[in-house]
VEXLO-122721 format. One record per atom (N, C-alpha, C, O): residue number from 1; residue in one letter; atom name; x, y, z. Coordinates in nm, 3 decimals. Each point is the difference from the previous one (the first is absolute). Layout:
BEGIN
+-----+-----+------+---------+---------+---------+
:   n : res : atom :       u :       v :       w :
+-----+-----+------+---------+---------+---------+
: NUM :   a :   CA :       X :       Y :       Z :
...
+-----+-----+------+---------+---------+---------+
//
This chain:
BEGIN
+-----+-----+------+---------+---------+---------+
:   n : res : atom :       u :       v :       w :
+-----+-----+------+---------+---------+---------+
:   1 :   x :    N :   0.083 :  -0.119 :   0.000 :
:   1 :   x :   CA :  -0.083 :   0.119 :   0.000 :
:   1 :   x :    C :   0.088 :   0.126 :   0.000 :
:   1 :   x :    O :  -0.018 :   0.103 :  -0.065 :
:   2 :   x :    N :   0.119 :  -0.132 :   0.152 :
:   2 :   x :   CA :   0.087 :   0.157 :  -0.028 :
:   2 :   x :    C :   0.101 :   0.002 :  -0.095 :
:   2 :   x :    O :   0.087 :   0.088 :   0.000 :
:   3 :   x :    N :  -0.093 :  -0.190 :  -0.091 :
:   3 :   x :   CA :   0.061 :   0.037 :  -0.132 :
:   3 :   x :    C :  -0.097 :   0.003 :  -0.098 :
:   3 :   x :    O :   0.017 :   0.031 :  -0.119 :
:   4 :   x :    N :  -0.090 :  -0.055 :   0.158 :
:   4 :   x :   CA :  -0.132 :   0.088 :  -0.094 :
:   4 :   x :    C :  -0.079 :   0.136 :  -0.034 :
:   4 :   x :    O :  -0.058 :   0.051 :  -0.096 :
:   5 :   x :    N :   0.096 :  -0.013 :   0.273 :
:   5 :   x :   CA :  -0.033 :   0.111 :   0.036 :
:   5 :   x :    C :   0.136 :   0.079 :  -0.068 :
:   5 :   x :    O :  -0.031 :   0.094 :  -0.072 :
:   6 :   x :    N :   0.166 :  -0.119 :   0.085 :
:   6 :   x :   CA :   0.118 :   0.050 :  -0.020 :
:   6 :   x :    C :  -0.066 :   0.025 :  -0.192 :
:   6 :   x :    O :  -0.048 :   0.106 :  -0.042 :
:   7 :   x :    N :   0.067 :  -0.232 :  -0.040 :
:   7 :   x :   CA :   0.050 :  -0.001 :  -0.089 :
:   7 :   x :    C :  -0.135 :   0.072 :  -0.093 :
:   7 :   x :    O :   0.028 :   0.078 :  -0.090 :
:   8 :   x :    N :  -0.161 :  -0.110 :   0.119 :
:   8 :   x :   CA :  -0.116 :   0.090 :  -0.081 :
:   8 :   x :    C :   0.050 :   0.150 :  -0.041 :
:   8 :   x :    O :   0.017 :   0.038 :  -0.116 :
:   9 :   x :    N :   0.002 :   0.032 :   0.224 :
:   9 :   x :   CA :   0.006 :   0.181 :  -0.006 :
:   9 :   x :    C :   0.141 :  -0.014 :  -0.119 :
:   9 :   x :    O :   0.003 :   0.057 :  -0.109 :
:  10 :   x :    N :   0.106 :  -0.146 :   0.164 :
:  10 :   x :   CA :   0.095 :   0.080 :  -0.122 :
:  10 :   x :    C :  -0.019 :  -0.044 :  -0.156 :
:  10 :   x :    O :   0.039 :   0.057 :  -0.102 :
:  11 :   x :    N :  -0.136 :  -0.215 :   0.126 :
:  11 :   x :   CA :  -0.037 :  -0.026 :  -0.145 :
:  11 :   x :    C :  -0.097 :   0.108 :  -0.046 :
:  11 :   x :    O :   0.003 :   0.033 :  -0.119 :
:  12 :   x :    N :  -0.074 :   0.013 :   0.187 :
:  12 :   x :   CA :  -0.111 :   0.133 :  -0.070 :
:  12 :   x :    C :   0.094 :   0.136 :  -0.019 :
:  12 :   x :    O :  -0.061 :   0.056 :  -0.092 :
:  13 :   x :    N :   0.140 :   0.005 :   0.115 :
:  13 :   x :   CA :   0.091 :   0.094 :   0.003 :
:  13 :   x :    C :   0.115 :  -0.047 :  -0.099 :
:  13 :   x :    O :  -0.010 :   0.042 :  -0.115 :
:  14 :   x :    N :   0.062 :  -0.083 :   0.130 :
:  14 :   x :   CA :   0.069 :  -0.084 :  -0.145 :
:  14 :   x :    C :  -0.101 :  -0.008 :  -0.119 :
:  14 :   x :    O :   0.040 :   0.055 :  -0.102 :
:  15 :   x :    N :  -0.197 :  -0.129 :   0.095 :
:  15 :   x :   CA :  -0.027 :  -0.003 :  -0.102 :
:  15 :   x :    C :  -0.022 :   0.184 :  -0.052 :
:  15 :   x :    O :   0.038 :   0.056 :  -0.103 :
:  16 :   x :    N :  -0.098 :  -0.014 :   0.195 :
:  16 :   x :   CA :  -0.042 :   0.157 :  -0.025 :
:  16 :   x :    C :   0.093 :   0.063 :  -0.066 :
:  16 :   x :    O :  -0.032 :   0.043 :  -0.111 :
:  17 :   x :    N :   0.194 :  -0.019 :   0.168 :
:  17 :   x :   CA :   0.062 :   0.058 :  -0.003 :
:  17 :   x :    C :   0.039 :  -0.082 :  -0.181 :
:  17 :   x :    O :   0.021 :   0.074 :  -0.097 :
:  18 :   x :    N :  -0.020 :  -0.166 :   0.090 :
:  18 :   x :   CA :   0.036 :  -0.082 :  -0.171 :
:  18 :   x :    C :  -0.083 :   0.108 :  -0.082 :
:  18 :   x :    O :   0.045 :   0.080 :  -0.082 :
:  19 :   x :    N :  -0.160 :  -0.095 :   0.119 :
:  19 :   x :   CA :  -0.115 :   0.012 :  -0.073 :
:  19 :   x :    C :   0.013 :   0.199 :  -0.030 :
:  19 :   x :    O :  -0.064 :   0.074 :  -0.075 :
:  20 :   x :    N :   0.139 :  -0.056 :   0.140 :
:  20 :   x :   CA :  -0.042 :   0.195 :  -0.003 :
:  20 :   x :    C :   0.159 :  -0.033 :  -0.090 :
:  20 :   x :    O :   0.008 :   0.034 :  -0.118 :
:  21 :   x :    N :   0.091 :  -0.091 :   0.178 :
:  21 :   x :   CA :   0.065 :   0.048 :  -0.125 :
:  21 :   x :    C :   0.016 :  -0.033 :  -0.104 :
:  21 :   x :    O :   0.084 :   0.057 :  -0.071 :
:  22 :   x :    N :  -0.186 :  -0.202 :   0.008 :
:  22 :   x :   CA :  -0.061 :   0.004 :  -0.120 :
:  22 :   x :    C :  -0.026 :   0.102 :  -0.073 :
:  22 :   x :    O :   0.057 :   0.035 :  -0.103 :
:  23 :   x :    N :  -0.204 :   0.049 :   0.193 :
:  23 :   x :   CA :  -0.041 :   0.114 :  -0.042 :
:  23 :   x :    C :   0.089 :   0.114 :  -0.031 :
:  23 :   x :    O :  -0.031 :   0.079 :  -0.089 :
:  24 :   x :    N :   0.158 :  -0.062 :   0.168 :
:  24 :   x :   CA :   0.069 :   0.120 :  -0.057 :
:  24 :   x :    C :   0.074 :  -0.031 :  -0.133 :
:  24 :   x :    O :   0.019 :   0.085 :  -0.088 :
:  25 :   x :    N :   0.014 :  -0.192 :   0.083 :
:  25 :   x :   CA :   0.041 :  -0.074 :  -0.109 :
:  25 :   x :    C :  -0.030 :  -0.004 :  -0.145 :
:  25 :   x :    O :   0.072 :  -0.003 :  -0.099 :
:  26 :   x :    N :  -0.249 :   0.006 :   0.123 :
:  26 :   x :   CA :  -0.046 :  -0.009 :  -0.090 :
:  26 :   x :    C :  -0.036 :   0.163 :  -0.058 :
:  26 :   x :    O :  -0.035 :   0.032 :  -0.113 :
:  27 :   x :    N :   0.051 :   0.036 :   0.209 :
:  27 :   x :   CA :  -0.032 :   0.173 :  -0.023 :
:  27 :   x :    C :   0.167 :   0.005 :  -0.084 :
:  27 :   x :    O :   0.013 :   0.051 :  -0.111 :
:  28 :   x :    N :   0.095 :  -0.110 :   0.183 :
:  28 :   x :   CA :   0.116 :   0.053 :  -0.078 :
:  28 :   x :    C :   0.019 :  -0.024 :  -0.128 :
:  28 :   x :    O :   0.079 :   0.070 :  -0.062 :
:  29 :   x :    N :  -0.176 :  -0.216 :  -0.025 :
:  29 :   x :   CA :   0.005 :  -0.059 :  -0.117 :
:  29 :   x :    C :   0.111 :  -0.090 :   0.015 :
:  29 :   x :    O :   0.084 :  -0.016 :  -0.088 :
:  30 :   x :    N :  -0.082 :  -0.068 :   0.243 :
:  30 :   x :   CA :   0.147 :  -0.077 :   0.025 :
:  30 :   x :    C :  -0.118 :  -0.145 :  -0.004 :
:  30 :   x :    O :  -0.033 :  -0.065 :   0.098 :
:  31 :   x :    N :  -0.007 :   0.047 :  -0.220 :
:  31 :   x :   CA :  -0.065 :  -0.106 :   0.064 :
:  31 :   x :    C :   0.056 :  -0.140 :  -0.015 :
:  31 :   x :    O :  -0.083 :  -0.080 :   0.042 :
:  32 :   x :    N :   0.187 :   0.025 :  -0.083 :
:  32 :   x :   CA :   0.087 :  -0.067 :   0.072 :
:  32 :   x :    C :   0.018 :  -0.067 :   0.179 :
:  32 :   x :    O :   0.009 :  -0.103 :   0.067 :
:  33 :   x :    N :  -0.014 :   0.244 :  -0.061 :
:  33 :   x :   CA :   0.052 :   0.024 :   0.169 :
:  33 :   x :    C :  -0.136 :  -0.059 :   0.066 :
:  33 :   x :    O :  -0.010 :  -0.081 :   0.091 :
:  34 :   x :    N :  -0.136 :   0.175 :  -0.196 :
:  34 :   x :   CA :  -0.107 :  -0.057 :   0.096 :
:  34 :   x :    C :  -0.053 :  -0.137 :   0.001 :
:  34 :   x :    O :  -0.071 :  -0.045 :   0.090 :
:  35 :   x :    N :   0.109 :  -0.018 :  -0.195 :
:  35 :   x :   CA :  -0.047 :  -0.155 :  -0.021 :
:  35 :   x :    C :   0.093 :  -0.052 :   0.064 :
:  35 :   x :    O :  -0.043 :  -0.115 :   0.012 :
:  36 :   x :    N :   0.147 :   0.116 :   0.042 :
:  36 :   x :   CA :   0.091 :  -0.057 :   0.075 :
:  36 :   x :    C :  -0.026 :   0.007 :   0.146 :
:  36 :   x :    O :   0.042 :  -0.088 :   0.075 :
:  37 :   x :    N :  -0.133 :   0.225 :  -0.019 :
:  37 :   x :   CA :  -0.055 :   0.042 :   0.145 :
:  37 :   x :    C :  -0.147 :  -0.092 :  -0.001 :
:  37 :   x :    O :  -0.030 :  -0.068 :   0.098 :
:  38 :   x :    N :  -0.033 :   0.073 :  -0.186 :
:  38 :   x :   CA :  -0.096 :  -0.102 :   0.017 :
:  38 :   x :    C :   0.004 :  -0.146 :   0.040 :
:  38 :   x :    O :  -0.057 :  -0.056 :   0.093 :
:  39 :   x :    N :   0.156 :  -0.002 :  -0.205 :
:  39 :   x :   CA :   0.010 :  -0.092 :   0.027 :
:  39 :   x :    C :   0.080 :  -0.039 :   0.116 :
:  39 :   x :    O :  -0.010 :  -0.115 :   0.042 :
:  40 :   x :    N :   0.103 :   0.214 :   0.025 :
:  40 :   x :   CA :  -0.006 :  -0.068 :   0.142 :
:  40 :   x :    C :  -0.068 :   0.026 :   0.091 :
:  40 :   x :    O :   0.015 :  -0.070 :   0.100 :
:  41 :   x :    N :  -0.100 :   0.163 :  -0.095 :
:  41 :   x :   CA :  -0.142 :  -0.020 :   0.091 :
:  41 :   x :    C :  -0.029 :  -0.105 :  -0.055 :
:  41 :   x :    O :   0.094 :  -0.078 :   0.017 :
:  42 :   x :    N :  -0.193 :   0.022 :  -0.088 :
:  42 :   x :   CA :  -0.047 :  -0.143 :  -0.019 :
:  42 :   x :    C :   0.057 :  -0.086 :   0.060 :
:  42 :   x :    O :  -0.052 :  -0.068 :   0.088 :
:  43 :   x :    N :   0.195 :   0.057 :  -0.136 :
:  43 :   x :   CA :   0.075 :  -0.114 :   0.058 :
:  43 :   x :    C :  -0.013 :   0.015 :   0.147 :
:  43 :   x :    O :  -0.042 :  -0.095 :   0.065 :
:  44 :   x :    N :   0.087 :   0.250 :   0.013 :
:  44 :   x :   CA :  -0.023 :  -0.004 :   0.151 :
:  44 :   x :    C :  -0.137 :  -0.065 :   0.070 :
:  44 :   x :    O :  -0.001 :  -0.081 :   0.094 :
:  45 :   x :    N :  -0.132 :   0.145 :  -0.173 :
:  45 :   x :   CA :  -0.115 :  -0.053 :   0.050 :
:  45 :   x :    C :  -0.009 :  -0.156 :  -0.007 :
:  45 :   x :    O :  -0.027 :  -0.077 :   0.093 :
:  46 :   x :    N :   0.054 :   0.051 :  -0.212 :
:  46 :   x :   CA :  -0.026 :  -0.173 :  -0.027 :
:  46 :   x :    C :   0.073 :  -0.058 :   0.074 :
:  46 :   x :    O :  -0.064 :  -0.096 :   0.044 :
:  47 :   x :    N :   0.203 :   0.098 :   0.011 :
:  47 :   x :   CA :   0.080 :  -0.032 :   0.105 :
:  47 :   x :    C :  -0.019 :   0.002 :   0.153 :
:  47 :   x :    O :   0.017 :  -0.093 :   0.078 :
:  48 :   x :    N :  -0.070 :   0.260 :  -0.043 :
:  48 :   x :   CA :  -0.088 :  -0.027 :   0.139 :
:  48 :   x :    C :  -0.145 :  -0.080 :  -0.012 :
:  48 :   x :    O :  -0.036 :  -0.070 :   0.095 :
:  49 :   x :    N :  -0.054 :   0.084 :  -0.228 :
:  49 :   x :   CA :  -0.109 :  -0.122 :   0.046 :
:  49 :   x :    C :   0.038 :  -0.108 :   0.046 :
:  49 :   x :    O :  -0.031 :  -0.051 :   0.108 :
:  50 :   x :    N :   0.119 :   0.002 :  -0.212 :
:  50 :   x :   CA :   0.030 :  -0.148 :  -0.028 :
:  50 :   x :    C :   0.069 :  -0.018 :   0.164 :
:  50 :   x :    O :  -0.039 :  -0.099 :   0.062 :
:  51 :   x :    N :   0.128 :   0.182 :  -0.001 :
:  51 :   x :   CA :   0.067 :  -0.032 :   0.147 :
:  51 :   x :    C :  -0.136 :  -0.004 :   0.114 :
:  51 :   x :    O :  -0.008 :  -0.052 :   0.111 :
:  52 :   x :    N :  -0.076 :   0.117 :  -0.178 :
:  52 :   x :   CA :  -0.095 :   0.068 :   0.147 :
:  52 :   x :    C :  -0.106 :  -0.161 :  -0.022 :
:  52 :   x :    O :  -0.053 :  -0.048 :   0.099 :
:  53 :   x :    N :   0.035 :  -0.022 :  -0.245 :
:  53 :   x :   CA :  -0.029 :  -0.097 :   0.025 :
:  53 :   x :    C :   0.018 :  -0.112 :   0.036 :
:  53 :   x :    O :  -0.085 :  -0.075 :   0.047 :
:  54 :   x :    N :   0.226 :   0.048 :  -0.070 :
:  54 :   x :   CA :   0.031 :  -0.118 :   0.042 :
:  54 :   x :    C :   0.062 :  -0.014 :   0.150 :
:  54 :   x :    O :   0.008 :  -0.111 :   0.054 :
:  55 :   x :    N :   0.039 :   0.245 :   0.018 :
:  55 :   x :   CA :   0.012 :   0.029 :   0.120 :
:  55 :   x :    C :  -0.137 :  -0.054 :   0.111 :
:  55 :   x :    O :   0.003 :  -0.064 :   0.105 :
:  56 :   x :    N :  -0.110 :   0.121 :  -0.180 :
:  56 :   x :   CA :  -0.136 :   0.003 :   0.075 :
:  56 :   x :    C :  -0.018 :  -0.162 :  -0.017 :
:  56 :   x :    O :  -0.048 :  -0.061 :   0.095 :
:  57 :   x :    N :   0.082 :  -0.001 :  -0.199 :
:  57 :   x :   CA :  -0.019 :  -0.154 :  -0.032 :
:  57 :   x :    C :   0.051 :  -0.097 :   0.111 :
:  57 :   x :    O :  -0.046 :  -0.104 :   0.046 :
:  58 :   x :    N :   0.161 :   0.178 :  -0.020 :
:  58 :   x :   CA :   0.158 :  -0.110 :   0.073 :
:  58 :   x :    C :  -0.089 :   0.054 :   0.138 :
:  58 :   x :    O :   0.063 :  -0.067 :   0.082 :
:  59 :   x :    N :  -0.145 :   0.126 :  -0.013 :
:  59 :   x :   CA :  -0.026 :   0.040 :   0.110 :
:  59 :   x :    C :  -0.101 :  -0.059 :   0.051 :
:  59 :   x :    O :  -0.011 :  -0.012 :   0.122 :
:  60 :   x :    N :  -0.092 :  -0.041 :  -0.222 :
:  60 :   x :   CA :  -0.058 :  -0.042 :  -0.031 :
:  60 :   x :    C :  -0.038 :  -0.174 :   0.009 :
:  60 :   x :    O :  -0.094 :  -0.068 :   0.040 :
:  61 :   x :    N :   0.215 :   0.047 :  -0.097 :
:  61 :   x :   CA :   0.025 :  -0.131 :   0.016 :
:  61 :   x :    C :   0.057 :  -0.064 :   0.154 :
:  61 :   x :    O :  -0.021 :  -0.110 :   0.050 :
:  62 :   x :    N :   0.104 :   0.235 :   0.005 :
:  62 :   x :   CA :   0.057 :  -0.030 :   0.137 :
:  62 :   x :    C :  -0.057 :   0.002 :   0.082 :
:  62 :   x :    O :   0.031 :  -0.073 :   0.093 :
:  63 :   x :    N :  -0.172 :   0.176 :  -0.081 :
:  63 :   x :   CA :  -0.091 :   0.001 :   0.080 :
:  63 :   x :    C :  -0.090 :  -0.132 :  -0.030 :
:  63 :   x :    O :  -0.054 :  -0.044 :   0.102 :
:  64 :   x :    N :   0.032 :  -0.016 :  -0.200 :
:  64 :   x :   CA :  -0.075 :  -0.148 :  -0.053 :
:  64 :   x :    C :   0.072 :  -0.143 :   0.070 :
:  64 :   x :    O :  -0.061 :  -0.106 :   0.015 :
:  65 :   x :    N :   0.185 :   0.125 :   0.018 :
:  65 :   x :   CA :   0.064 :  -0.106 :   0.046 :
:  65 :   x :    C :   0.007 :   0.024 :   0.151 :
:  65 :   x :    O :   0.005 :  -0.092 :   0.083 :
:  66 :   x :    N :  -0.005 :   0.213 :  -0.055 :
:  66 :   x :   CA :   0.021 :   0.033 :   0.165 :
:  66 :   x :    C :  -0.180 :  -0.007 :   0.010 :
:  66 :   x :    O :   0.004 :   0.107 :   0.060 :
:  67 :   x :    N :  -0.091 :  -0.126 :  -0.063 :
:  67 :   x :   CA :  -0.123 :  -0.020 :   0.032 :
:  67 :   x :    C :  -0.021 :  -0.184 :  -0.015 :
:  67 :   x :    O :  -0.064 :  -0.055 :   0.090 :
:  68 :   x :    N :   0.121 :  -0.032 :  -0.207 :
:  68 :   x :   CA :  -0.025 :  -0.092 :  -0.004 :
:  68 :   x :    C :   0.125 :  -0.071 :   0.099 :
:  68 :   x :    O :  -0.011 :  -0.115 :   0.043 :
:  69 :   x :    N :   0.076 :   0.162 :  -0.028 :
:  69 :   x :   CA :   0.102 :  -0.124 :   0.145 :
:  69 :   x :    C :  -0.030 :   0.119 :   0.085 :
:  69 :   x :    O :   0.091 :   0.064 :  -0.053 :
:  70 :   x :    N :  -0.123 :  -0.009 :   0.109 :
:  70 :   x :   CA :  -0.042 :   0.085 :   0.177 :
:  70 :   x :    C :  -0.166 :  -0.035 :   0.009 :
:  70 :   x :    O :  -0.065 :   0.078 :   0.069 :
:  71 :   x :    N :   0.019 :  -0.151 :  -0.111 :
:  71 :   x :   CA :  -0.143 :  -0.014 :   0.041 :
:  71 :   x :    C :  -0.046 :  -0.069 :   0.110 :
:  71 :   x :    O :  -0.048 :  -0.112 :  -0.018 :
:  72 :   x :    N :   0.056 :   0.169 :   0.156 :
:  72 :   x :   CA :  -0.109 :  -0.082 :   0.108 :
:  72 :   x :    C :  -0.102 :   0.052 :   0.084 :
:  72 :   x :    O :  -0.028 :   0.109 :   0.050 :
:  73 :   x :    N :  -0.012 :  -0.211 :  -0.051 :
:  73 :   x :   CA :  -0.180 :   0.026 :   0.042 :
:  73 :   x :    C :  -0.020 :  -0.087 :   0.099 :
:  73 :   x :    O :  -0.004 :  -0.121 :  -0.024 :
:  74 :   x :    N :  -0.011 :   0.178 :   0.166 :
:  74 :   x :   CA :  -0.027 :  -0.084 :   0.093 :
:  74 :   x :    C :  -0.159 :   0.067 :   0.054 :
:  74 :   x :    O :  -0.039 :   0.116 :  -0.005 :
:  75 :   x :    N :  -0.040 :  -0.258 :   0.066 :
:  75 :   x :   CA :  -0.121 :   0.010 :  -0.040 :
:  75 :   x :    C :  -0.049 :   0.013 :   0.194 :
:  75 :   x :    O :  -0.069 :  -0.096 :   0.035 :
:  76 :   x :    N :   0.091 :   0.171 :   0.048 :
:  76 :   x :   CA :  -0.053 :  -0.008 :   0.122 :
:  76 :   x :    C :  -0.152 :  -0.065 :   0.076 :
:  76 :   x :    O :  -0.100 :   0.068 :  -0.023 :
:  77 :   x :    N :   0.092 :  -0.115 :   0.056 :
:  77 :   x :   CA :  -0.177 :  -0.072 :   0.058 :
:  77 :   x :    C :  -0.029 :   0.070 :   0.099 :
:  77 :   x :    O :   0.093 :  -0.019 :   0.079 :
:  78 :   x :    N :  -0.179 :   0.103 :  -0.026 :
:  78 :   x :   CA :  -0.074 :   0.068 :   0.089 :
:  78 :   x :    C :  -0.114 :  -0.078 :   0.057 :
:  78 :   x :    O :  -0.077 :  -0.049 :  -0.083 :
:  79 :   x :    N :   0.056 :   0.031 :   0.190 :
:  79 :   x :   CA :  -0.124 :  -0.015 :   0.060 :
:  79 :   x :    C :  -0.113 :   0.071 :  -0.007 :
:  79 :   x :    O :   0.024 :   0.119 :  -0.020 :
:  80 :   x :    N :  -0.161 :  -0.149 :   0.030 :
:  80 :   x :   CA :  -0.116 :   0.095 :  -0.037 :
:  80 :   x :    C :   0.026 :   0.117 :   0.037 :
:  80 :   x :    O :  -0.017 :   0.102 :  -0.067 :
:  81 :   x :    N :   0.069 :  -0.111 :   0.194 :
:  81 :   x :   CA :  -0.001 :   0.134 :   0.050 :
:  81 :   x :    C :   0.079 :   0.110 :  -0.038 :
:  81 :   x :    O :  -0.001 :   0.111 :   0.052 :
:  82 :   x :    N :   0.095 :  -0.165 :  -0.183 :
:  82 :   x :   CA :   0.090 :   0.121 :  -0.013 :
:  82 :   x :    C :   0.133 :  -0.068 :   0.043 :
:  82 :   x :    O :   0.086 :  -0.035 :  -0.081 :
:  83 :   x :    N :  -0.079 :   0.021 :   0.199 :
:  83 :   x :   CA :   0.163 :  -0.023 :   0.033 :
:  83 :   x :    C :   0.094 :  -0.087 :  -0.046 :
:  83 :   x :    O :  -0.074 :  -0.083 :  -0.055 :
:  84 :   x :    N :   0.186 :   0.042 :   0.038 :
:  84 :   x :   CA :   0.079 :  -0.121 :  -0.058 :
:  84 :   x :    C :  -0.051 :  -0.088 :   0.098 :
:  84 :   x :    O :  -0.025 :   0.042 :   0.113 :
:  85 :   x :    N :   0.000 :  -0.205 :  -0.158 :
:  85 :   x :   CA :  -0.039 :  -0.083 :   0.092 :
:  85 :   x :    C :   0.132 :  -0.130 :  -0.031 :
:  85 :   x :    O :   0.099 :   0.026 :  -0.068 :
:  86 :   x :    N :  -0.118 :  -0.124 :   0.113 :
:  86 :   x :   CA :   0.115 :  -0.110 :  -0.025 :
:  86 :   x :    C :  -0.019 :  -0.048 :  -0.132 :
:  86 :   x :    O :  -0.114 :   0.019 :  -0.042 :
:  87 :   x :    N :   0.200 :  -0.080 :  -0.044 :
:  87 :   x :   CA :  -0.052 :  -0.026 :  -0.107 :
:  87 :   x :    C :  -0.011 :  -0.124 :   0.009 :
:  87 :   x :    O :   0.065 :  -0.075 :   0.073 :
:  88 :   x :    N :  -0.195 :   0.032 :  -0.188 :
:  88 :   x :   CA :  -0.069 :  -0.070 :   0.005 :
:  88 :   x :    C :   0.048 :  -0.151 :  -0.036 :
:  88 :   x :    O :  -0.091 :  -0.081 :   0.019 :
:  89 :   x :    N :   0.173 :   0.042 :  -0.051 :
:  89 :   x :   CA :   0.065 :  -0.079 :  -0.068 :
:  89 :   x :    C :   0.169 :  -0.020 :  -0.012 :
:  89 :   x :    O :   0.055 :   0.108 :  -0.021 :
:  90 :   x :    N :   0.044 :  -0.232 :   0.030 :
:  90 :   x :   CA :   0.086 :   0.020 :   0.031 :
:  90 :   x :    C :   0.115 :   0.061 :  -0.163 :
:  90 :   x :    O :   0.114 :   0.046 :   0.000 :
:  91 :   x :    N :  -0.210 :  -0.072 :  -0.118 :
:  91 :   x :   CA :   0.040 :   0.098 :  -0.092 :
:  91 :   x :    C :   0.007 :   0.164 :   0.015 :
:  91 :   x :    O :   0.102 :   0.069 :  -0.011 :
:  92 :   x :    N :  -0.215 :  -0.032 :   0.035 :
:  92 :   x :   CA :  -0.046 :   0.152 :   0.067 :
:  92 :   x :    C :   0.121 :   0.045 :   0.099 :
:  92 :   x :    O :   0.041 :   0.115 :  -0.021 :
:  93 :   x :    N :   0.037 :  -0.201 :   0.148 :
:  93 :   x :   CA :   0.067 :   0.010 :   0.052 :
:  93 :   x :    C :   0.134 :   0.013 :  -0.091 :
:  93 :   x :    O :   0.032 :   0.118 :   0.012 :
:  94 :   x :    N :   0.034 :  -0.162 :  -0.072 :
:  94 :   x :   CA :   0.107 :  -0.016 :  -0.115 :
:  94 :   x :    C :  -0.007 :   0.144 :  -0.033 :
:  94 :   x :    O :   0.088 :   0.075 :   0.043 :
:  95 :   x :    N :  -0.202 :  -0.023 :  -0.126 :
:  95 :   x :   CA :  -0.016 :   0.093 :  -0.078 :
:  95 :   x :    C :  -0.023 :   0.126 :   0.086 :
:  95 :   x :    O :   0.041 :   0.102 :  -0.055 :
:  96 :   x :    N :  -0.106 :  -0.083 :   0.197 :
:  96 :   x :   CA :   0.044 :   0.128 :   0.065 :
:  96 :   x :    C :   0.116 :  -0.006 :   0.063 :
:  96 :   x :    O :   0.011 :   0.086 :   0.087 :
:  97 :   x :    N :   0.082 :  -0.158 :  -0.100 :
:  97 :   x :   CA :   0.130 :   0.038 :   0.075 :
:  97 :   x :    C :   0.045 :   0.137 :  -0.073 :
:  97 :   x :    O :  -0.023 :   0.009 :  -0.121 :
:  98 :   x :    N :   0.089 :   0.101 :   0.192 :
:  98 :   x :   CA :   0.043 :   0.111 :   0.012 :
:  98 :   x :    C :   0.189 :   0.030 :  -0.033 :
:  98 :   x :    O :   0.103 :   0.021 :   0.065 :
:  99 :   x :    N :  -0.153 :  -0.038 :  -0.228 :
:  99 :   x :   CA :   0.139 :   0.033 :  -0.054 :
:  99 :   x :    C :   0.028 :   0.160 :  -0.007 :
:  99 :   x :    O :  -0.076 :   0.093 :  -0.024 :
: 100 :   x :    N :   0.223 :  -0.096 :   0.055 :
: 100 :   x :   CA :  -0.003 :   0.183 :   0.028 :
: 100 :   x :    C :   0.041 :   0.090 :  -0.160 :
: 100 :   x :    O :   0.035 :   0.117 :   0.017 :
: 101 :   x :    N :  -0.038 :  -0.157 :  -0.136 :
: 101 :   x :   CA :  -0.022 :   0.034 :  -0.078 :
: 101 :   x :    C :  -0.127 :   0.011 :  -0.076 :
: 101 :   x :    O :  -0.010 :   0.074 :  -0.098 :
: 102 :   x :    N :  -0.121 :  -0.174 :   0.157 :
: 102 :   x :   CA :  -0.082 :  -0.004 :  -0.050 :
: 102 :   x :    C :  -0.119 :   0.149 :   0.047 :
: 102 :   x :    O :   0.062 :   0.092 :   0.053 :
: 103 :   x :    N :  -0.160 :  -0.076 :  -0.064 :
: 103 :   x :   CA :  -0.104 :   0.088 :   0.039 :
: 103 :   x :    C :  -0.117 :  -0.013 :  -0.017 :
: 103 :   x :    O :  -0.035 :  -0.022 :  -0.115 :
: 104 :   x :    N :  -0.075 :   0.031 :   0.227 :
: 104 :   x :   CA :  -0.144 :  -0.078 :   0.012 :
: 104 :   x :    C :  -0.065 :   0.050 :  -0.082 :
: 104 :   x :    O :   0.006 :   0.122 :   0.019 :
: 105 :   x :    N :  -0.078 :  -0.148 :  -0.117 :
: 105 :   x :   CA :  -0.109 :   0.036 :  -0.078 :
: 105 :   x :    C :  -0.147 :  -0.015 :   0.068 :
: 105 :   x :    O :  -0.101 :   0.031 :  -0.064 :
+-----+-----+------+---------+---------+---------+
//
């Protein structure tokens, strides 16, 4: 995120700044100069999409694997009344033991 935040503003200021001196370029009759300023804006933009997508992709994917191996779900039994009661079963017992990485749902 903070090379995203970093790298957006100077890709928009870079393209701007290409792009105006296209335009003076093209006022001077240097147009050489300006088809050459275009085309590296293009190239700059098509280069930050293409990074901002496959960045967002790879993040994407890491967050997909850190959700599929960190997944637990432990299932607590309450008594009518609300309160935790003993559990009911010596499976139930297994499954509320109190791992200190885990957290009650």
């Amino acid at each position: 995120m903070l090379c995203f935040l970093f790298i957006t503003p100077l890709a928009a200021i870079s393209g701007w700044l290409c792009l105006r001196g296209a335009q003076d370029h093209l006022r001077l009759h240097s147009r050489l100069e300006a088809v050459g300023l275009i085309a590296l804006t293009i190239a700059l933009f098509t280069i930050y999409v293409l990074w901002t997508l496959v960045s967002f992709r790879y993040h994407c994917q890491l967050y997909s694997e850190w959700r599929r191996t960190n997944q637990k779900v432990r299932l607590k039994i309450r008594d009518a009344d609300g309160s935790e009661g003993t559990p009911h079963s010596s499976l139930a017992a297994g499954l509320l033991k109190k791992v200190a990485e885990e957290t009650p749902v």
